[in-house]
C-alpha positions in Angstrom: 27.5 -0.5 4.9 30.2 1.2 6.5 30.7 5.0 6.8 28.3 7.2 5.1 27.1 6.5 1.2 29.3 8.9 -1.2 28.3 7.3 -4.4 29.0 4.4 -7.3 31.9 2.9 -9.1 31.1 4.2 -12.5 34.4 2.9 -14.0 36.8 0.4 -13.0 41.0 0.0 -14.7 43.8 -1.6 -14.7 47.4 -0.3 -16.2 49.4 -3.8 -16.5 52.4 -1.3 -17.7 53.7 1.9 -16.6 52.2 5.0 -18.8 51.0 2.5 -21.4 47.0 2.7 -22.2 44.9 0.1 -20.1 41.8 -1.7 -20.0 38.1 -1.1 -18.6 37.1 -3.6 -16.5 33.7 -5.3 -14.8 35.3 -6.0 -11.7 38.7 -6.4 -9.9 40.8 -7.8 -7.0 42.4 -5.1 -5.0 45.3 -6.5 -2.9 47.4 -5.0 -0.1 49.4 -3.5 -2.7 46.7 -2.4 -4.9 44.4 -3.6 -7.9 45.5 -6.7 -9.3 47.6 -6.0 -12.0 47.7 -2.5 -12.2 51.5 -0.8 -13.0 53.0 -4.6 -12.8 55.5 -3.8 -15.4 57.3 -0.9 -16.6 59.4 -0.5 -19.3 63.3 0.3 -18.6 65.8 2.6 -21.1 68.5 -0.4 -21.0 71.3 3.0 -21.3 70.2 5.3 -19.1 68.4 2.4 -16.2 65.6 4.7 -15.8 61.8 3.7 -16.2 60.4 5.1 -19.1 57.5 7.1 -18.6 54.8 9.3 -20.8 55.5 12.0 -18.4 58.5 13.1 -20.5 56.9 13.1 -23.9 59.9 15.2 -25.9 61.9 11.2 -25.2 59.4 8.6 -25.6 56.5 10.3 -27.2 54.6 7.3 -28.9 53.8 5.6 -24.9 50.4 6.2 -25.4 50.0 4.8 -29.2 50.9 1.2 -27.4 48.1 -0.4 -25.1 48.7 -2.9 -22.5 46.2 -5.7 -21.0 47.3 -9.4 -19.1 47.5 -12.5 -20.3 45.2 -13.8 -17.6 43.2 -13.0 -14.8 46.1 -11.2 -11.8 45.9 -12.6 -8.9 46.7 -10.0 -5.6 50.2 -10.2 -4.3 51.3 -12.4 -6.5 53.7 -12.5 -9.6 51.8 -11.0 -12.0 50.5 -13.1 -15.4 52.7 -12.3 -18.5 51.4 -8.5 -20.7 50.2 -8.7 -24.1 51.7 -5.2 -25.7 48.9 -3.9 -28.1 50.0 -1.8 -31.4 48.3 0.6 -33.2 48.6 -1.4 -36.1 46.9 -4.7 -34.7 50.0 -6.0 -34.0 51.1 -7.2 -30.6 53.8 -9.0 -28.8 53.4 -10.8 -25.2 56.6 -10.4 -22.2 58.8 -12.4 -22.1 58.9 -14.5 -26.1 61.1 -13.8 -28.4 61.6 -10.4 -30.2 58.9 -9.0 -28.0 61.3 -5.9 -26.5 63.3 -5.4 -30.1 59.5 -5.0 -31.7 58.5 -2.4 -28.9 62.6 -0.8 -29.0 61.9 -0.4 -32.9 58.5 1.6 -32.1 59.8 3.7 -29.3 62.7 4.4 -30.7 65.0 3.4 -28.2 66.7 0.0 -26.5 64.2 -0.6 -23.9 63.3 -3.8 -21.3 60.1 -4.8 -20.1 60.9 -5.6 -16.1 58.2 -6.8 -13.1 61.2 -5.1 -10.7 64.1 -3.1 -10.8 66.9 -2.4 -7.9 66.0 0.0 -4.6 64.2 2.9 -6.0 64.1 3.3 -9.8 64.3 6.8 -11.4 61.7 8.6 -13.9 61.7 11.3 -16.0 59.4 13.6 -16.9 59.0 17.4 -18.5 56.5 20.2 -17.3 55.6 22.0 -20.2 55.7 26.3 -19.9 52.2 26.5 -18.7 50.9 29.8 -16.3 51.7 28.5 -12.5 54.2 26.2 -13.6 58.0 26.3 -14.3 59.3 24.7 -17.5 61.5 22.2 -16.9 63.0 18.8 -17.0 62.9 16.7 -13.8 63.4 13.1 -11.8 61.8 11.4 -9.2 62.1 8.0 -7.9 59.5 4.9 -7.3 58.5 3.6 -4.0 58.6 -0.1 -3.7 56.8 -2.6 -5.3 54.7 -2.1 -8.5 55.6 0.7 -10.4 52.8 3.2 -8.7 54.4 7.0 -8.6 53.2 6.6 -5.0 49.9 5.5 -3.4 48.8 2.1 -4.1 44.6 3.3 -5.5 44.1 6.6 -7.3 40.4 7.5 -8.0 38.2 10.6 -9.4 34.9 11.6 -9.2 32.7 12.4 -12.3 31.7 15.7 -10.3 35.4 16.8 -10.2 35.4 16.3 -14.3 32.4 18.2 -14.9 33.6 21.0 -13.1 37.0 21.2 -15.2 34.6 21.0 -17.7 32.7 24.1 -16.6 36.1 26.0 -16.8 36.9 25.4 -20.2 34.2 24.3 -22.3 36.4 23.9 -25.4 38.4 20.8 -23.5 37.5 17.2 -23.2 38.0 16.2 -19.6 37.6 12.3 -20.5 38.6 10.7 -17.8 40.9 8.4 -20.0 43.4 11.5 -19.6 43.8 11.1 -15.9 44.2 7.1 -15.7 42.6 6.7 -12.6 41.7 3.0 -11.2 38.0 4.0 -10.0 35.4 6.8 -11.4 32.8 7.4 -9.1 29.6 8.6 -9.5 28.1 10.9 -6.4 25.2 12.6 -8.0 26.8 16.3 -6.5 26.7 19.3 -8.4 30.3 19.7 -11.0 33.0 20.1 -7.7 36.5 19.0 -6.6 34.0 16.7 -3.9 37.1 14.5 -3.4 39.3 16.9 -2.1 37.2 17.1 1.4 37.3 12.8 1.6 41.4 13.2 2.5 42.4 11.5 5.4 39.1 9.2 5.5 38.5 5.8 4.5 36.5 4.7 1.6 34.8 1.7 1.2 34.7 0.2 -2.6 32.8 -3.8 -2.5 35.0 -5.6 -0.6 37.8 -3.1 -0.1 38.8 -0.1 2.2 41.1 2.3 1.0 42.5 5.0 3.0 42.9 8.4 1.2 45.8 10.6 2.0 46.8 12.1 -0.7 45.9 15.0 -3.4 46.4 13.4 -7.2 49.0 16.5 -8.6 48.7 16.4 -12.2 51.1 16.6 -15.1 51.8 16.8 -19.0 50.3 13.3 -19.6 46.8 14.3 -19.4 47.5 16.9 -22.3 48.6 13.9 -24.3 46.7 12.4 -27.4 45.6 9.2 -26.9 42.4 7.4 -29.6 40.8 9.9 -30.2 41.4 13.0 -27.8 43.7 15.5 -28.7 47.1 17.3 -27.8 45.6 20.0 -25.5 48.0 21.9 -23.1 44.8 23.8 -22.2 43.7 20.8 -20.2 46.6 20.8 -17.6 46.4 24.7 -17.5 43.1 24.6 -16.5 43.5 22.2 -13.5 46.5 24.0 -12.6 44.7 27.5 -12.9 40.9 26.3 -11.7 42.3 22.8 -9.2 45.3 24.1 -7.6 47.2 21.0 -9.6 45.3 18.6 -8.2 42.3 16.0 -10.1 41.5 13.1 -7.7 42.9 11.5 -4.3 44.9 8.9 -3.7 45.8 6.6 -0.9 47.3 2.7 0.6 44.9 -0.1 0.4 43.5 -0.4 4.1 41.9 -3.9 3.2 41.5 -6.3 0.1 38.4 -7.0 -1.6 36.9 -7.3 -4.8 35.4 -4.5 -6.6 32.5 -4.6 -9.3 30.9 -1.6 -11.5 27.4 0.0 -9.6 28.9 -1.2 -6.3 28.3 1.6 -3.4 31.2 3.8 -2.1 31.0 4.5 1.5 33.0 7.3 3.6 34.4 7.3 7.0 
């Protein structure tokens, strides 16, 4: 093994589209633009061109009622397989057959198209909510290349860095479903931000490297509802008050491998 031991993947996901729920998985590809799969479609507002996004819940609030997992198996760097579009009802529709973006328009209440690209560097929206350390406010910011990612290809969090946001508000859940990371891993360290201090190294996951340059600043999604958590501004006010903002670290994949759960995570 490369690098020194840090700990386990504890949880492995995918997020076939943009700020809709995902899906748990065994194992994974992870290509040079990231896991196989993951933010390959996004929604568009066909009026304004924008992507739609759960970080501006006061337009499309219902993002997270809809849940989003492919067709078949993604294969890196390649056009990803068509989405199946999950409703709460037991309902769902798959990209690209008939009716499928009038049935999701009808739910979100708004004319929306589900796109694997859009021109150059598409826009998002997204509201931060009047919290202490923060500034209410509408904003935009606009995609890199490629799949819709807000930037760095992998995102991950360690269970240490959620029991420790647990520790500073004991009445919050800190499920890490609220902070949609691709990998939870286990290190066995006391509750910490132990992530933080990894920056500018290279972890090892299975088969892939992935070089982490990059703090994970956190927004209103994680306050959402979603199964069965609640609405809970307290959540982001905590990480803003006890993390500086921050819950995880990000980076570019370095190299391409396959990833399983209980593989080792080594740091360099």
């Amino acid at each position: 093994m490369v690098g020194t031991r840090v700990g386990t993947i504890a949880g492995l996901w995918r997020y076939p589209v943009k700020s809709m729920l995902g899906e748990a998985l065994p194992e994974a590809e992870i290509g040079e633009k990231g896991l196989a799969g993951d933010r390959a479609y996004a929604l568009v507002d066909a009026r304004t061109g924008r992507v739609i996004s759960a970080k501006n819940p006061k337009r499309w609030p219902r993002m997270f009622e809809l849940r989003a997992s492919c067709a078949s198996p993604p294969r890196p760097d390649e056009d990803p397989p068509p989405v199946h579009v999950h409703f709460p009802d037991g309902d769902s529709v798959t990209s690209g057959e008939p009716g499928a973006e009038e049935r999701i328009s009808r739910f979100l209440g708004g004319d929306v198209r589900i796109v694997t690209s859009t021109p150059e560097q598409p826009a998002v929206e997204g509201y931060t909510p009047p919290i202490p350390g923060l500034v209410e406010e509408f904003y935009e910011f606009h995609l890199p290349p490629g799949p819709f990612h807000d930037s760095a290809a992998i995102h991950l969090v360690t269970a240490a860095t959620l029991a420790r946001l647990g520790e500073l508000y004991p009445a919050g859940r800190f499920d890490v479903r609220r902070f949609r990371p691709n990998l939870l891993l286990e290190t066995g360290d006391p509750p910490g931000f132990v992530e933080q201090a990894w920056i500018g190294g290279t972890l090892t996951v299975g088969g892939a490297r992935v070089r982490l340059t990059k703090p994970c600043s956190r927004c209103v999604m994680t306050t959402l509802p979603q199964g069965d958590l609640p609405d809970d501004r307290g959540i982001l006010r905590t990480v803003v008050a006890g993390a500086d903002g921050d819950v995880g670290v990000k980076g570019p994949v370095a190299r391409p491998g396959r990833v399983k759960l209980g593989e080792p995570a080594s740091l360099e």
